[in-house]
C-alpha positions in Angstrom: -68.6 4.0 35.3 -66.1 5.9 33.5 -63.5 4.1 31.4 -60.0 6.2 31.2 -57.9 6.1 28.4 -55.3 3.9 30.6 -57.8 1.7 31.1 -59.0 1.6 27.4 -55.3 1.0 25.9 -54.3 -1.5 28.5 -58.0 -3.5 27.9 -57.4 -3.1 23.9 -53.6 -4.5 24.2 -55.0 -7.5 25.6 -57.7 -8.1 24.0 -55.0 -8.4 20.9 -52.6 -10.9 22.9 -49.7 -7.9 22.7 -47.4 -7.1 25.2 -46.5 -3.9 26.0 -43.6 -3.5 23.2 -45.3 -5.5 20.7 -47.7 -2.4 20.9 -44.9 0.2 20.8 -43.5 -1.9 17.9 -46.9 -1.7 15.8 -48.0 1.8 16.8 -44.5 3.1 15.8 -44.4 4.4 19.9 -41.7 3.9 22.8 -42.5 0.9 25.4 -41.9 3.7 27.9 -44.3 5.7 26.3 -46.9 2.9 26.6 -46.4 2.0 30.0 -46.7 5.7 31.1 -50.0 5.9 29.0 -51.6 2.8 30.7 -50.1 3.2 34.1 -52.0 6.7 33.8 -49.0 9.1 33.8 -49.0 10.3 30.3 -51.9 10.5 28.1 -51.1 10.6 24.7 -50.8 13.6 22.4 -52.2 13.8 19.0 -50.0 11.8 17.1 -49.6 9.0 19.4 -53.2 8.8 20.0 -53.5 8.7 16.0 -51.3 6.1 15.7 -52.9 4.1 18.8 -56.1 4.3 17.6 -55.1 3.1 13.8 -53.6 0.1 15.6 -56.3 -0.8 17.4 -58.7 0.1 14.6 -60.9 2.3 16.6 -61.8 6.1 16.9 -59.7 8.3 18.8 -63.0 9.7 20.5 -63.2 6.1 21.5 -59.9 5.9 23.1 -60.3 9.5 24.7 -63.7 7.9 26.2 -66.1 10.2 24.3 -67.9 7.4 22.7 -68.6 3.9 23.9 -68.5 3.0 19.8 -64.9 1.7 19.3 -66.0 2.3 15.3 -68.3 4.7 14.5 -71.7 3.5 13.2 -72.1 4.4 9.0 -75.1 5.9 8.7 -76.5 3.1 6.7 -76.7 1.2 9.7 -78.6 4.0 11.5 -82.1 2.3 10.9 -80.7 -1.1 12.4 -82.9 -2.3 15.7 -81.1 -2.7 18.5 -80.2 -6.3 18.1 -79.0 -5.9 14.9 -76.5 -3.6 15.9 -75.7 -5.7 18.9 -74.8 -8.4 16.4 -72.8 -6.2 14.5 -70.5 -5.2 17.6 -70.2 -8.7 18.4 -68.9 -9.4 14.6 -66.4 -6.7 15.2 -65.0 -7.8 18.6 -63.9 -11.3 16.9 -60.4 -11.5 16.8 -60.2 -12.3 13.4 -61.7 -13.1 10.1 -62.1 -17.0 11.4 -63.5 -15.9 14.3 -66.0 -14.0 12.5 -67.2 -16.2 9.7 -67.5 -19.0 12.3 -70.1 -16.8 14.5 -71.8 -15.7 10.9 -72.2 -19.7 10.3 -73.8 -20.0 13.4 -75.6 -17.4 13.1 -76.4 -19.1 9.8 -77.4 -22.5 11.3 -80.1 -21.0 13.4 -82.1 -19.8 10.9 -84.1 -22.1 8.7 -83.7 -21.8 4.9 -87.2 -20.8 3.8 -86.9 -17.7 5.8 -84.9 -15.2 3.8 
């Protein structure tokens, strides 16, 4: 199933605890503007969608839904398995840095010391 990008900046708004002018606020937008954008009426032009994705700290292909990658994959990572890159996307969904250094030291406690 196809995500649009109403769907996309509604889900990514959330997923930051904003409301609707808390994203306007940040992005540098109008609240009208975002509610026309995530009720589907409007679909951003090239700055706003600029500006959107910057906030959100994704691609705008991302946000247009023509990648599934919300950051693009460096090309040092391009010989990761799949896991690994699983893991990665999971480090970059935390919320924050405390988020992410508590799944590293689980990640951490899994693994016993004499393997390196």
């Amino acid at each position: 199933m196809e995500i649009s990008i109403a769907e996309r900046i509604r889900k990514l708004r959330l997923q930051n605890g904003w409301t609707q002018t808390e994203l306007a606020e940040r992005s540098d937008l109008e609240r009208k503007s975002i509610i026309r954008y995530e009720n589907g009426q409007n679909i951003p032009g090239g700055k706003a969608l600029a500006s959107l994705a910057k906030v959100f700290s994704v691609t705008t292909d991302y946000l247009l839904g023509l990648s599934d990658e919300p950051q693009p994959i460096p090309a040092s990572e391009s010989a990761l398995s799949a896991v690994e890159l699983e893991a990665i996307q999971v480090l970059r969904r935390a919320r924050s840095d405390e988020h992410r250094a508590r799944l590293v030291n689980a990640l951490n406690a899994l693994i016993p010391d004499e393997v390196v």
